[in-house]
N, C-alpha and C positions, 0 to 999 in steps of 0.2 A: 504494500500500500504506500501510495506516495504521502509524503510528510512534510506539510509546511510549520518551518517555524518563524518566532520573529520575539525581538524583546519586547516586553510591557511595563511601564513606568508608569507611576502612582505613590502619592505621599502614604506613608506610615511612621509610626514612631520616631517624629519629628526629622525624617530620611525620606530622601525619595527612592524606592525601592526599585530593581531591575530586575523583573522577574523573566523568565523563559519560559514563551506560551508553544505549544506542540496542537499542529489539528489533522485528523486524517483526511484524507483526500472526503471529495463529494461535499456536497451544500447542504446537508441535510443539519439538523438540530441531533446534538448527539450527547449522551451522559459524559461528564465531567468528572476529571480528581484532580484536587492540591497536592502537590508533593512539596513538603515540607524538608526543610534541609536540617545534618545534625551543626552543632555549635560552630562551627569554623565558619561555616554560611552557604551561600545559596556555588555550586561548582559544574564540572564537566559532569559527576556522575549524576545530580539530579536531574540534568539538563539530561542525559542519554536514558535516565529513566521515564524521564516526560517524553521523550520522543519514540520509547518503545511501546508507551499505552497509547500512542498517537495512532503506533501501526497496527494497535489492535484495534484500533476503532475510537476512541475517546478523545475527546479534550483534553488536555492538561497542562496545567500551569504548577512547573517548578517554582517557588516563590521566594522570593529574595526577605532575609532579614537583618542584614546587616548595610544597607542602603549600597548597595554594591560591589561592597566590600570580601573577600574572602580573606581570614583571621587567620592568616599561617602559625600565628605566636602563640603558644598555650595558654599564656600570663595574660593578654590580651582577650584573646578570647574567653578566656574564663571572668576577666572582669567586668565583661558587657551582659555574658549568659549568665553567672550566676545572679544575677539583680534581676534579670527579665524572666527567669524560672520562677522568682519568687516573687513575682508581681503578675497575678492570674488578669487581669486587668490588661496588660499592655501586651500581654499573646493575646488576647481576643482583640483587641484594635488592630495587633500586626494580621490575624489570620480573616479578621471580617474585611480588611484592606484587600488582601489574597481573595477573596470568597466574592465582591464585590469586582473585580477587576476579572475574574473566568465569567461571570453572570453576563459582563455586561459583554462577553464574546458572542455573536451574533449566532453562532454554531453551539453556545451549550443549551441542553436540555435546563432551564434553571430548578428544574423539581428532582433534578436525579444527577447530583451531585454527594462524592466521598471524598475522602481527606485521609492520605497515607503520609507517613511522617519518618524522618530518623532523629535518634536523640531530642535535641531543642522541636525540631519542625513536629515530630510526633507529637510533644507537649502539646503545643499551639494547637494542633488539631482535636487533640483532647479536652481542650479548652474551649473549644469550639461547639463541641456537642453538648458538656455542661452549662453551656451559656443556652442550649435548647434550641441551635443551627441546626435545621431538620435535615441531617447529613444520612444517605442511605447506610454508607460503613464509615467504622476510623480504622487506620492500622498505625499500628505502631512499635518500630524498630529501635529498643535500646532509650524509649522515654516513657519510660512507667513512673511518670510523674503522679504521686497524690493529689487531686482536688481542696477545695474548703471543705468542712460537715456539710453533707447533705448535697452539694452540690451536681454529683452523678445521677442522682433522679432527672435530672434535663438531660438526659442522653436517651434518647430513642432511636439508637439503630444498634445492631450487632459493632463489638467492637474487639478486635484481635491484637493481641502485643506476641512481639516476639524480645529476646533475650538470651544473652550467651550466662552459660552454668556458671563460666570464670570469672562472669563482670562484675571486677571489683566496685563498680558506681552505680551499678543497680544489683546489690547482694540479695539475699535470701530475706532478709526483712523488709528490703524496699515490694520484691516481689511480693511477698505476704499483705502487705498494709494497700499495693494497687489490688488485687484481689477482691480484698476483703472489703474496698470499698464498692467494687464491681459487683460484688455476690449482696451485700446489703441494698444496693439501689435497684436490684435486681436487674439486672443490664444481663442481655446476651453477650458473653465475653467468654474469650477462649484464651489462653496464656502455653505458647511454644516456648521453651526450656530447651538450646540448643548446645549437647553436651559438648563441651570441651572451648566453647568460645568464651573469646573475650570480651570488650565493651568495640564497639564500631565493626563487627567483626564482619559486616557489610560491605565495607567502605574498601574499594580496590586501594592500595600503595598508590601516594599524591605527593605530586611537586609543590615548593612551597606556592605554585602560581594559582595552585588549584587544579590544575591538569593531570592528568591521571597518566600514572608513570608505568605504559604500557612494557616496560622491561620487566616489570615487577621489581623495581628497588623504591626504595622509599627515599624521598629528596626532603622530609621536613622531620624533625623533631619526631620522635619517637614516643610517647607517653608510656609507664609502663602499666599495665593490664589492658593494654589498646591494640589489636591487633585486628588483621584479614584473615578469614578463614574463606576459602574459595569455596569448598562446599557447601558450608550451612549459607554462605551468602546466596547462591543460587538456588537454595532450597527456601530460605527466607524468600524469595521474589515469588519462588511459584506458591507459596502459599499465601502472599498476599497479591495475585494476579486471580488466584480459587476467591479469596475471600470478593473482589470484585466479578469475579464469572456470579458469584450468586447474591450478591447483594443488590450488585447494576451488569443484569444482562445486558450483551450488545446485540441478541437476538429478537429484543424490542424494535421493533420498524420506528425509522427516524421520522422526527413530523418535521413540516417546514420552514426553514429559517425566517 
């Protein structure tokens, strides 16, 4: 399927935001997903993930949260994400900015729209459906962020997290407490345990530029419990490529743009 893409700019979180929009070929109105990036910011791999739900058929806007920026610096990046983690507030301004900006795409379905995430982007999109964004699914890789009390009763659609066994930043009590907030608010929610990985264990080896270091060496900073795992990564995609096969069928006939 032919794939056009093109950037999309829009103010958020006092930034003007460069998101990466992906549409598949034909004119018709088609189901949408956010992909959400993890803390470093919006890169090549969100962008080739938005351009492979294009080829399945969907809209998709990779969406930028660092106003165009990608955070090669650990130190850096952790001191923008850890304040915007802990402020549920300004992930819902950054992800209704995202959610407003695929809507007003002349090709999205705006009733049958998901929201897949890594790390921080997962958050956001978590955030999204608390706030009671009637989102068909969430996915969420590596951001099994806690809500407010009570907050998960606005989530009405199916919601999937994945996680590596070894990630030391989301441990066995983070996963416990997302859970347990899930099972309380009674949310359809499923939780993948991917043994032997670590925290981004998705995320291919990245140049500090953001580009994706098809040799397979790593060009930035190393974190440790931060690693690729080439298996459970392509297993993490088909099971959130399944979670949208059935939450937003592409076997729905498109209506007219």
């Amino acid at each position: 399927m032919t794939v056009t893409t093109r950037s999309v700019t829009y103010p958020a979180d006092g930034l003007v935001m460069v998101s990466h929009l992906a549409l598949p070929d034909g004119d018709g109105r088609r189901p949408a997903v956010l992909v959400g990036p993890e803390g470093p910011g919006l890169n090549a791999f969100q962008r080739r993930r938005a351009d492979a739900l294009a080829e399945l058929g969907y809209v998709a806007l990779a969406f930028d949260i660092h106003g165009g920026r990608w955070l090669a610096d650990p130190e850096e990046m952790l001191a923008r994400c850890l304040p915007l983690l802990g402020d549920p507030e300004r992930m819902r301004d950054i992800g209704h900015a995202a959610l407003d900006a695929v809507r007003a795409e002349e090709r999205t379905d705006p009733d049958r729209i998901a929201a897949i995430g890594y790390g921080t982007g997962g958050a956001i999109g978590l955030e999204l459906a608390r706030a009671g964004v009637p989102l068909r699914a969430v996915a969420t890789v590596n951001g099994l962020i806690t809500g407010r009390p009570g907050e998960a009763a606005g989530i009405g659609c199916p919601v999937w997290a994945g996680v590596g066994s070894d990630d030391p930043i989301q441990p066995p009590e983070q996963r416990e407490a997302f859970t347990a907030e899930m099972a309380q608010a009674g949310v359809d929610w499923r939780l993948v345990v991917y043994g032997g990985a670590q925290h981004a264990f998705h995320h291919p080896p990245t140049r500090p530029d953001g580009s994706i270091a098809e040799d397979g060496t790593y060009g930035q900073t190393v974190l440790p419990g931060v690693a690729y795992h080439a298996r459970h990564a392509q297993r993490a995609w088909d099971d959130v490529v399944a979670l949208l096969g059935e939450c937003l069928p592409l076997d729905v006939a498109p209506t007219a743009a």
